[in-house]
PAPAKOL-75879 format. One record per residue (C-alpha): residue number from 1; x, y, z. Coordinates in Angstrom, 1 decimal. Layout:
<site i="NUM" X="X" Y="Y" Z="Z"/>
...
//
This chain:
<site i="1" X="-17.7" Y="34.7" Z="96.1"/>
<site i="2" X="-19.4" Y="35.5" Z="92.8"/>
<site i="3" X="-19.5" Y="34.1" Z="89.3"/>
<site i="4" X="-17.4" Y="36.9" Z="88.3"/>
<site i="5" X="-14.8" Y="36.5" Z="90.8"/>
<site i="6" X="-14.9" Y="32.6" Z="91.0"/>
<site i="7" X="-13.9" Y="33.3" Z="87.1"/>
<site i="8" X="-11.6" Y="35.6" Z="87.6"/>
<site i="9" X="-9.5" Y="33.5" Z="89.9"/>
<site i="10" X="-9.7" Y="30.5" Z="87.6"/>
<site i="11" X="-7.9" Y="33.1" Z="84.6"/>
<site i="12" X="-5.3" Y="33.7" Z="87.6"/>
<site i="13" X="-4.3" Y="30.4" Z="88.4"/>
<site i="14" X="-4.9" Y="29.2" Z="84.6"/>
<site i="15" X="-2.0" Y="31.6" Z="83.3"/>
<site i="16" X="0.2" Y="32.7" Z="86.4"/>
<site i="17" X="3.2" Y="30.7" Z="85.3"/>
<site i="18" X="3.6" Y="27.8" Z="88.0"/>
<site i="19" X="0.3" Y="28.2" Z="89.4"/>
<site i="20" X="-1.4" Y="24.9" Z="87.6"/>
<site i="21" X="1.3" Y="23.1" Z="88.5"/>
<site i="22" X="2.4" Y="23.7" Z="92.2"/>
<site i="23" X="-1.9" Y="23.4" Z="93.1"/>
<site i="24" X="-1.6" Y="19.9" Z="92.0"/>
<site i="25" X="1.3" Y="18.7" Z="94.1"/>
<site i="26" X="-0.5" Y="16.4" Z="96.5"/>
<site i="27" X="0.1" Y="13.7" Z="99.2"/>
<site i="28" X="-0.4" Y="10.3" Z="98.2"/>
<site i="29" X="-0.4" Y="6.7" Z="100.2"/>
<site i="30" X="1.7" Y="4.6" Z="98.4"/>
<site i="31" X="1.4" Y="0.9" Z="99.3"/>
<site i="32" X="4.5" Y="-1.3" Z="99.4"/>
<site i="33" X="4.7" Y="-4.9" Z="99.5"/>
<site i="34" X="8.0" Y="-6.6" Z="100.4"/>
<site i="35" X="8.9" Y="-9.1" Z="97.0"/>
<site i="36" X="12.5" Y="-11.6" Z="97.1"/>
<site i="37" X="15.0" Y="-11.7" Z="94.4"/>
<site i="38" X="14.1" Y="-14.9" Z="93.0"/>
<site i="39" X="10.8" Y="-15.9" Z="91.9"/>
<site i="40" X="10.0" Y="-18.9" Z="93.3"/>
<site i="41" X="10.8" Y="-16.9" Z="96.7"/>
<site i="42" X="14.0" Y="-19.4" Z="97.6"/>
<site i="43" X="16.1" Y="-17.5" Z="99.6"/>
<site i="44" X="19.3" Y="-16.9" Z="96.8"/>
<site i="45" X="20.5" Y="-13.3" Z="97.7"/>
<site i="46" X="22.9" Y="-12.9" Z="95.1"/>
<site i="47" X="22.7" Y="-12.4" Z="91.3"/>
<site i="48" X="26.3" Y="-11.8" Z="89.4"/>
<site i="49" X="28.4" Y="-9.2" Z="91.4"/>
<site i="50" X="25.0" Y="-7.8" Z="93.1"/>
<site i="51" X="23.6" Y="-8.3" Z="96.5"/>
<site i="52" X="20.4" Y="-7.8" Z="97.0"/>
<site i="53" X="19.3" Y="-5.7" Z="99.6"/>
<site i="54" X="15.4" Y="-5.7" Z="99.8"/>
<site i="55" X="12.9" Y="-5.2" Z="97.1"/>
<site i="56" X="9.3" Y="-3.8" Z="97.2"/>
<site i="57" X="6.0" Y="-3.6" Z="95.2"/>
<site i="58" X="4.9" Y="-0.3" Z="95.3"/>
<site i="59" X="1.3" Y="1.0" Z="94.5"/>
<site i="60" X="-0.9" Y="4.2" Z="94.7"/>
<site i="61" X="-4.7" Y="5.3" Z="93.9"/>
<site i="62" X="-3.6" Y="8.2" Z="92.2"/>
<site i="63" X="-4.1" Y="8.6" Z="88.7"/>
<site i="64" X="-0.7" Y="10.0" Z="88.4"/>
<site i="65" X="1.2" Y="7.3" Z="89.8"/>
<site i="66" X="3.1" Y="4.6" Z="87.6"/>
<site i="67" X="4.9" Y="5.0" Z="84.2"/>
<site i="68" X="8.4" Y="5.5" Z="86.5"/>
<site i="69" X="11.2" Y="5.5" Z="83.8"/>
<site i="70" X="13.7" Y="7.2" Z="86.4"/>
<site i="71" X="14.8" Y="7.7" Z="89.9"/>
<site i="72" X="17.4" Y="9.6" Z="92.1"/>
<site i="73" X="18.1" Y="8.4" Z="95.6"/>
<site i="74" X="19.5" Y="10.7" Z="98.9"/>
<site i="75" X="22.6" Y="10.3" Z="99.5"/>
<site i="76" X="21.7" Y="9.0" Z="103.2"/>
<site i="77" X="18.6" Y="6.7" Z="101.6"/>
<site i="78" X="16.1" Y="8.4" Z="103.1"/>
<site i="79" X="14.0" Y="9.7" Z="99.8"/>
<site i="80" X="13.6" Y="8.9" Z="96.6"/>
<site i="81" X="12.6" Y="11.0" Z="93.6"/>
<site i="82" X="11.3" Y="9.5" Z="90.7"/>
<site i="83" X="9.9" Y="11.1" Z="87.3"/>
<site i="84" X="7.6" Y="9.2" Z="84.7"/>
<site i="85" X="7.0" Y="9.0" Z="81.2"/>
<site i="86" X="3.4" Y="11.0" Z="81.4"/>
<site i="87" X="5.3" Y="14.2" Z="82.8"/>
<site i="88" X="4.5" Y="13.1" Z="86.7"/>
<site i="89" X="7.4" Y="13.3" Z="89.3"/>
<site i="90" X="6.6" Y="12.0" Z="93.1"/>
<site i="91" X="8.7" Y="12.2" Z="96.1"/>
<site i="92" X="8.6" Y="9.4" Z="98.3"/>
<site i="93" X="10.3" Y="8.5" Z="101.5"/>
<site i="94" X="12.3" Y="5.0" Z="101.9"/>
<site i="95" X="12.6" Y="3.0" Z="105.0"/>
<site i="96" X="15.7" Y="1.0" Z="106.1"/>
<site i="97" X="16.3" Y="-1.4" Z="108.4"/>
<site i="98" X="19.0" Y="-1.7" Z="110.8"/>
<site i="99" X="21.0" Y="-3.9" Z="108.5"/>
<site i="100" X="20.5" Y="-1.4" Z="106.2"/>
<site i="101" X="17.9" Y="-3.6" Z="103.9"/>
<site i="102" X="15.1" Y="-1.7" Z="102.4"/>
<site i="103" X="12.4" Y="-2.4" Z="104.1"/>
<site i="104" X="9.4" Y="-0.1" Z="103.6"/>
<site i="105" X="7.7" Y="3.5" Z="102.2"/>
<site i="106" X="6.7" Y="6.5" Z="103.9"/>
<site i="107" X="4.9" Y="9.5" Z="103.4"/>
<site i="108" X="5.2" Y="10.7" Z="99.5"/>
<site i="109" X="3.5" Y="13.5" Z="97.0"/>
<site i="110" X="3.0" Y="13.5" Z="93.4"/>
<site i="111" X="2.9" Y="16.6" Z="91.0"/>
<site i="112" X="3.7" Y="17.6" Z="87.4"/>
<site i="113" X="6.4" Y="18.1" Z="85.6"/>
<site i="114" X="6.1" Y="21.8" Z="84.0"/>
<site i="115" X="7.4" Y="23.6" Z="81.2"/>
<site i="116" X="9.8" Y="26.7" Z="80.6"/>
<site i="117" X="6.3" Y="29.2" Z="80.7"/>
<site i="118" X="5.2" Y="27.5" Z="83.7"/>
<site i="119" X="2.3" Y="25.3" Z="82.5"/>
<site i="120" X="2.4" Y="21.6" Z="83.4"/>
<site i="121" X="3.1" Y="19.4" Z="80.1"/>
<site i="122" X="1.0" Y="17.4" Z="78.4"/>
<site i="123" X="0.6" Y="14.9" Z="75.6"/>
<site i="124" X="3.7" Y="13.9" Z="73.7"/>
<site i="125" X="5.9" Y="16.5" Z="75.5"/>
<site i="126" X="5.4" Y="14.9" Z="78.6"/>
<site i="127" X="7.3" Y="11.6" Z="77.9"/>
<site i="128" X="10.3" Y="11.9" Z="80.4"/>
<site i="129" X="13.1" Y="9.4" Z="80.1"/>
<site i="130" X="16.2" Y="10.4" Z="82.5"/>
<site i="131" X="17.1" Y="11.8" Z="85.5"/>
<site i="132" X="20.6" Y="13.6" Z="86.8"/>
<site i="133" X="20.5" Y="15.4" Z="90.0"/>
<site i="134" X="22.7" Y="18.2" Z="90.2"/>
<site i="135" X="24.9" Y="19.3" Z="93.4"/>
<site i="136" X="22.8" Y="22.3" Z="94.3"/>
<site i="137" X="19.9" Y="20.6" Z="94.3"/>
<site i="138" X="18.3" Y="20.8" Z="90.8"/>
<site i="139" X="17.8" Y="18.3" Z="88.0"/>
<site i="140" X="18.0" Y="17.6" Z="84.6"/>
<site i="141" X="15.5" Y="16.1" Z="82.5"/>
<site i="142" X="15.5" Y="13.9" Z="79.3"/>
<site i="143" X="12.4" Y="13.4" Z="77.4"/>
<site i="144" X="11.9" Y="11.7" Z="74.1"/>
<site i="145" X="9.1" Y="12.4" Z="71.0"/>
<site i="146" X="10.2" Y="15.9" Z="71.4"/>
<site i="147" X="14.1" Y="15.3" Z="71.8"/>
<site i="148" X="15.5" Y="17.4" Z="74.7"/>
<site i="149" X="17.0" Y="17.7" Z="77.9"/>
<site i="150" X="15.8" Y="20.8" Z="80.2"/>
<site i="151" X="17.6" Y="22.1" Z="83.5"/>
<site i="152" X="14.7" Y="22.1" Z="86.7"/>
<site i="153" X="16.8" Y="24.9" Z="89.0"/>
<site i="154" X="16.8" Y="23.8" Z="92.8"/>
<site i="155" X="13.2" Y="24.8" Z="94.7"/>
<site i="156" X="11.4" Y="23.9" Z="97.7"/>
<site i="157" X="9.2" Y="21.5" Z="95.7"/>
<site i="158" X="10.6" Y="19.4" Z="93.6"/>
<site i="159" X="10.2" Y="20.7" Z="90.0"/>
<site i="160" X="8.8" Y="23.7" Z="91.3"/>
<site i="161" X="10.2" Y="26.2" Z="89.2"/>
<site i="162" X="10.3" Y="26.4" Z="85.3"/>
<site i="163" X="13.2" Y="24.5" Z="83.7"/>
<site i="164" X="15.5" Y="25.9" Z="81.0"/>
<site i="165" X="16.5" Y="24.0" Z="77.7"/>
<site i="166" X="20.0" Y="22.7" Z="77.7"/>
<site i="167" X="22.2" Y="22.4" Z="74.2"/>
<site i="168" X="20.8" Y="19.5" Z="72.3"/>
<site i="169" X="22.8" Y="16.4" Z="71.7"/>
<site i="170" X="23.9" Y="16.9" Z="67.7"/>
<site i="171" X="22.2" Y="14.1" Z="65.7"/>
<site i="172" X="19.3" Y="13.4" Z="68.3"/>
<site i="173" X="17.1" Y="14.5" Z="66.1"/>
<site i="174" X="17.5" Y="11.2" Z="63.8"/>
<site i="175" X="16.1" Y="8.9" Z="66.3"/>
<site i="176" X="12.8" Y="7.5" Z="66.8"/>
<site i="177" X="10.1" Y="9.0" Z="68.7"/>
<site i="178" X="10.5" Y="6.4" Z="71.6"/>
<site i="179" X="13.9" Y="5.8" Z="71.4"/>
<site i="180" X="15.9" Y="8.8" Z="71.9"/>
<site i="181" X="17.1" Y="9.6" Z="75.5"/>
<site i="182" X="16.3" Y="7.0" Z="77.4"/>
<site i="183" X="19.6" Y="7.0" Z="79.3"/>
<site i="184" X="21.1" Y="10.3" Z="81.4"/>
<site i="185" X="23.6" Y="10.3" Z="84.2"/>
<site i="186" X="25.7" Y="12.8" Z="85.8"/>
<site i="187" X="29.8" Y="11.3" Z="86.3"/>
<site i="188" X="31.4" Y="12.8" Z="89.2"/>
<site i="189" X="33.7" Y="14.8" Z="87.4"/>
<site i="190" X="31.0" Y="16.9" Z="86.6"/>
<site i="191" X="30.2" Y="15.9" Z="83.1"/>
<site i="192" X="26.8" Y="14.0" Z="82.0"/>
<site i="193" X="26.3" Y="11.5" Z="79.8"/>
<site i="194" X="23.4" Y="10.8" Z="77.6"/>
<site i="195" X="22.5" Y="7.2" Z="75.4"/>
<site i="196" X="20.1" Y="7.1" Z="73.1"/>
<site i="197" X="17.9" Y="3.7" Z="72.6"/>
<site i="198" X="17.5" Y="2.9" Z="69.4"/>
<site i="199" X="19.7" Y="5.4" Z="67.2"/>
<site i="200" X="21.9" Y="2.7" Z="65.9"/>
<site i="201" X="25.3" Y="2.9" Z="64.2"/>
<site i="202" X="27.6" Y="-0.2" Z="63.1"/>
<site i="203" X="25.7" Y="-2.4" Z="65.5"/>
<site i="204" X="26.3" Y="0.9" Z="68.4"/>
<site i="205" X="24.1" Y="3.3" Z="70.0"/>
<site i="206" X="24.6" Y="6.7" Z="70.2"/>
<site i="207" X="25.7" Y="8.1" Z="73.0"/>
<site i="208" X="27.0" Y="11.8" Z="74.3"/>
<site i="209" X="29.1" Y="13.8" Z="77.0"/>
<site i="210" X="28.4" Y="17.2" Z="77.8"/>
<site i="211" X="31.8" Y="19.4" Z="79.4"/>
<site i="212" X="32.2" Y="23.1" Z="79.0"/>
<site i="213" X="28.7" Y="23.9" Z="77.7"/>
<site i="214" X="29.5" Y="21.2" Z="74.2"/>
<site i="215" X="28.5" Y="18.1" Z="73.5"/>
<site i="216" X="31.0" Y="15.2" Z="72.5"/>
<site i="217" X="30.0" Y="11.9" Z="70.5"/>
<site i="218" X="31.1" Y="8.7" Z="71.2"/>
<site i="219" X="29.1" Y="5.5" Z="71.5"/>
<site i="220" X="27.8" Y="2.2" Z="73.5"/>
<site i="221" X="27.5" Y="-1.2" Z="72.6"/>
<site i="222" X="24.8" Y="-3.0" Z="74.2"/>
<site i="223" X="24.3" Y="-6.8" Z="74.6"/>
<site i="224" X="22.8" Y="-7.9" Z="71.1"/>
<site i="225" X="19.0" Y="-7.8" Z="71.9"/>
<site i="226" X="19.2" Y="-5.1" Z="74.4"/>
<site i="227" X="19.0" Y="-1.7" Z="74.6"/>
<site i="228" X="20.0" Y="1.2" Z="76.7"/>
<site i="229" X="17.1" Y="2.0" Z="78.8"/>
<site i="230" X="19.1" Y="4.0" Z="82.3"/>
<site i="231" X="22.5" Y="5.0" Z="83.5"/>
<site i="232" X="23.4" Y="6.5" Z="86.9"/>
<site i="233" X="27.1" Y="7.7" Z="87.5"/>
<site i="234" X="29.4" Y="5.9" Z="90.5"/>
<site i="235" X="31.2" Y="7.7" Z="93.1"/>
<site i="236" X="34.6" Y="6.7" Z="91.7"/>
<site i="237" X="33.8" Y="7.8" Z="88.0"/>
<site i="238" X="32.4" Y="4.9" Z="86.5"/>
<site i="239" X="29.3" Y="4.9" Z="84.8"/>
<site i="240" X="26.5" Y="1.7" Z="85.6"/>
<site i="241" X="24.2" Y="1.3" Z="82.2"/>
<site i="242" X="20.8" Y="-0.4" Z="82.5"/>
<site i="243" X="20.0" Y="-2.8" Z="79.6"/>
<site i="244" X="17.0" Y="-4.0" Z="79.0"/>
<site i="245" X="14.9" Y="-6.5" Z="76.7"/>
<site i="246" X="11.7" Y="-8.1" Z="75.8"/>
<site i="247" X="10.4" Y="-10.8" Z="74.4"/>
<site i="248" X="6.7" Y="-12.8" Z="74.6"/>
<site i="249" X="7.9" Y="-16.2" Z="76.1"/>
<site i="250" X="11.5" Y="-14.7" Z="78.1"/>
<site i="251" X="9.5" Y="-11.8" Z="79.7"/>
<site i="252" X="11.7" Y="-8.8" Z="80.5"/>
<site i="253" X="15.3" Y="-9.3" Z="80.8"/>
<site i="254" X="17.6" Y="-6.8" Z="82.7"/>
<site i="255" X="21.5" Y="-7.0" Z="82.0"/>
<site i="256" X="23.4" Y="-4.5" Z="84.4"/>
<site i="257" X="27.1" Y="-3.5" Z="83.2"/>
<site i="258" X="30.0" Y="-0.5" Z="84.6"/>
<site i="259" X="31.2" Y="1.0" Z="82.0"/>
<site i="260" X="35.2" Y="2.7" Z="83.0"/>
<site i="261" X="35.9" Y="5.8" Z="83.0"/>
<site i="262" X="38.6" Y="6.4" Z="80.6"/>
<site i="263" X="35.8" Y="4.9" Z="77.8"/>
<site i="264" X="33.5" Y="8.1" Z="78.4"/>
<site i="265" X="34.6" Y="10.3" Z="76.0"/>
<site i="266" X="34.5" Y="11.8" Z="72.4"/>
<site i="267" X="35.5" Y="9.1" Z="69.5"/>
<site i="268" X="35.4" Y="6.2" Z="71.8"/>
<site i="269" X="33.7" Y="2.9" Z="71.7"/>
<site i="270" X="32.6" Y="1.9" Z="75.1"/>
<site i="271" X="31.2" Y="-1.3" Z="76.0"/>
<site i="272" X="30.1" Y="-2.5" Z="79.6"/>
<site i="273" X="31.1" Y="-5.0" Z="81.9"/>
<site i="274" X="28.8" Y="-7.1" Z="82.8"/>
<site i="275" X="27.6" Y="-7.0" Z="86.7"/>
<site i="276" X="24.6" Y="-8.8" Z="86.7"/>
<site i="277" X="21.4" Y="-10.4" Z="84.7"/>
<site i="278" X="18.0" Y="-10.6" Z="85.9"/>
<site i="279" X="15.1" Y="-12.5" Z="84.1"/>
<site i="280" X="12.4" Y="-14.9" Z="84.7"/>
<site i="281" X="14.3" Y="-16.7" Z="87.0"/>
<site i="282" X="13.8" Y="-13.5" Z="89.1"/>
<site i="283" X="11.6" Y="-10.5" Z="90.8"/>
<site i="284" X="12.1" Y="-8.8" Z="87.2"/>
<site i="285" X="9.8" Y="-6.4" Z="85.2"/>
<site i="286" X="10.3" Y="-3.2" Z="82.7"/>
<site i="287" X="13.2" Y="-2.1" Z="84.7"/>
<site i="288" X="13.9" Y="1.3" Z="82.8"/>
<site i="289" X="15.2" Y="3.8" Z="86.1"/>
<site i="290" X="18.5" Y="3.4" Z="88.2"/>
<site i="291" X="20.4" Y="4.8" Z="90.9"/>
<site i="292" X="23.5" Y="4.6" Z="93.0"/>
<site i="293" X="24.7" Y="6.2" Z="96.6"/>
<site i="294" X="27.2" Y="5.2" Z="99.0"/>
<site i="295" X="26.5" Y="3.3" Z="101.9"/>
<site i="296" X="27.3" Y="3.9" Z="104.8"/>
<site i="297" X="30.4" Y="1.1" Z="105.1"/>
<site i="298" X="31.6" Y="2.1" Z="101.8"/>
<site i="299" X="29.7" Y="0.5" Z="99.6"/>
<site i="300" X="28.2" Y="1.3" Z="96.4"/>
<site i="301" X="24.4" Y="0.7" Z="96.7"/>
<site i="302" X="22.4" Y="0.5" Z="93.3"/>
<site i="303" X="18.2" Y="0.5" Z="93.1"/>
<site i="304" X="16.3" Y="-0.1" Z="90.3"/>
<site i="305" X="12.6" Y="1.0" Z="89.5"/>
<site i="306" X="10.1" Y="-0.3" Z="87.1"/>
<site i="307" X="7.7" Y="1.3" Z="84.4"/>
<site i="308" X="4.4" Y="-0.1" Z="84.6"/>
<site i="309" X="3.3" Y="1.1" Z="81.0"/>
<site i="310" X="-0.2" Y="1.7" Z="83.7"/>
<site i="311" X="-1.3" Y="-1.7" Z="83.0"/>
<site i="312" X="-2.6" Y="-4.2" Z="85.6"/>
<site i="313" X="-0.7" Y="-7.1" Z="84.1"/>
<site i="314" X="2.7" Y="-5.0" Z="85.3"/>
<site i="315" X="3.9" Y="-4.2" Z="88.7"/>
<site i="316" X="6.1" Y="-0.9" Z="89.8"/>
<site i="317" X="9.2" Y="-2.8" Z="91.7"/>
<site i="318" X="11.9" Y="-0.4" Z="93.5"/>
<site i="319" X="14.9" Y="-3.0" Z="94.3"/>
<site i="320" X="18.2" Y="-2.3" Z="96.3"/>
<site i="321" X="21.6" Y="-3.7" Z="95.9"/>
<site i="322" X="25.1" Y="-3.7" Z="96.8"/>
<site i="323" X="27.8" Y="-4.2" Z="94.5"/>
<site i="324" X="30.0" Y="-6.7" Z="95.5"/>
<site i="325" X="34.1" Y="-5.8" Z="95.0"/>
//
């Protein structure tokens, strides 16, 4: 081929919408090391109204992996999807025992997330919070420093196909660079939910439901010190909100509460019950993604993942539960 052409075909693939993006979806090993609940690896197995069904370190090579701020889970457990905070995604397959404990990783790919031309993002733009899987396959998106929430249509890669913008939450605009969106979950009704992190009212957070194309306020209160960091809906209705904190000498702390039903709508002030509380007592880091699925018994399993901020001194941990009635 010659220079001309060689040129030519970079112009092609630099501007055919899609292009970039899909020729940087790539397989990728991803190591995983099994890791207990508690710390001091005693052999507790419950925390609160949570029973813990396996937990793994996971790690990769690729310069794309880590930063994971969300995660959806099959229905069946048998992949995960997860999306991170420098506009990555990576699909990764999950391995169960027969006790239904997980256990292990299989194969997996990595790729980025793109934008409504086509182009992968970038920079600033590329800080995605929240994930919501949609029945026909699709997903919707919450980022933060550029406040918004965009609608990835179903394809045979994940992510493959440009993503429209969906009506903005009314007042998102007032919060903080790195504390807008942090939380997004789809209810089974059919209506989503979005929290915001650190827009603060009256001691609250903000917090929206989408149904019928609008958006309704309400709000959350969070544990004092903590903050709205995930939320995944439940099969019945309910809605499970991730809380997290920091602090230099506690470490991360993770507080875990269901939030009813009736309390997701316009004008109301909903507050969590409490399910569990993780900290240094146990496996904990920056938990920031969650999930839920139904097992196959009838129970409602919930796993967590954790953002490594791509530093060495953190660890990405994917932990399983079951919530115990």
């Amino acid at each position: 081929m010659s220079w001309l052409s060689r040129a030519l075909a970079a112009l092609i693939l630099l501007f055919l919408p899609g292009a970039a993006g899909r020729a940087q979806v790539a397989p990728i090993a991803v190591g995983a090391s099994p890791v207990p609940l508690m710390a001091d690896g005693s052999a507790e197995q419950r925390v609160g109204r949570l029973v813990f069904r396996g937990g793994l370190a996971l790690d990769a090579s690729h310069q794309r992996f880590g930063g994971w701020s969300d995660l959806w889970v099959a229905q069946d457990g048998s992949r995960l999807i997860a999306i991170s905070d420098r506009g990555s995604w990576m699909e990764l397959r999950l391995v169960h025992d027969a006790q239904g404990r997980l256990t292990g990783v299989g194969p997996a790919r990595i790729g980025p997330l793109g934008d409504p031309r086509g182009l992968q993002l970038h920079g600033n733009p590329s800080d995605a919070e929240g994930l919501a899987a949609l029945p026909d396959g699709g997903f919707l998106v919450s980022f933060e420093r550029r406040h918004r929430i965009w609608h990835y249509p179903a394809a045979p890669v994940p992510f493959g196909r440009p993503p429209r913008l969906l009506p903005t939450p009314p007042g998102i605009a007032a919060a903080p660079d790195n504390g807008a969106l942090e939380a997004l979950a789809r209810l089974a009704d059919g209506r989503l939910v979005a929290i915001a992190e650190a827009l603060v009212e009256n001691g609250a957070h903000a917090a929206w439901v989408f149904a019928d194309e609008r958006w309704g306020r309400f709000s959350y209160r969070a544990e004092p010190g903590f903050s709205p960091a995930g939320a995944a809906g439940l099969p019945g209705g309910d809605l499970i909100v991730l809380e997290r904190a920091f602090a230099f000498l506690a470490g991360f702390r993770v507080r875990l509460t269901r939030v009813p039903q009736a309390q997701l709508g316009p004008g109301v002030a909903a507050r969590g019950a409490e399910l569990a509380r993780l900290d240094a007592r146990h496996t904990v880091d920056n938990f920031e993604g969650v999930a839920t699925r139904a097992g196959a018994n009838g129970e409602t399993l919930l796993y967590l993942i954790a953002d490594d901020n791509f530093v060495r001194w953190q660890r990405t941990l994917l932990m399983m539960f079951a919530i115990a009635d």
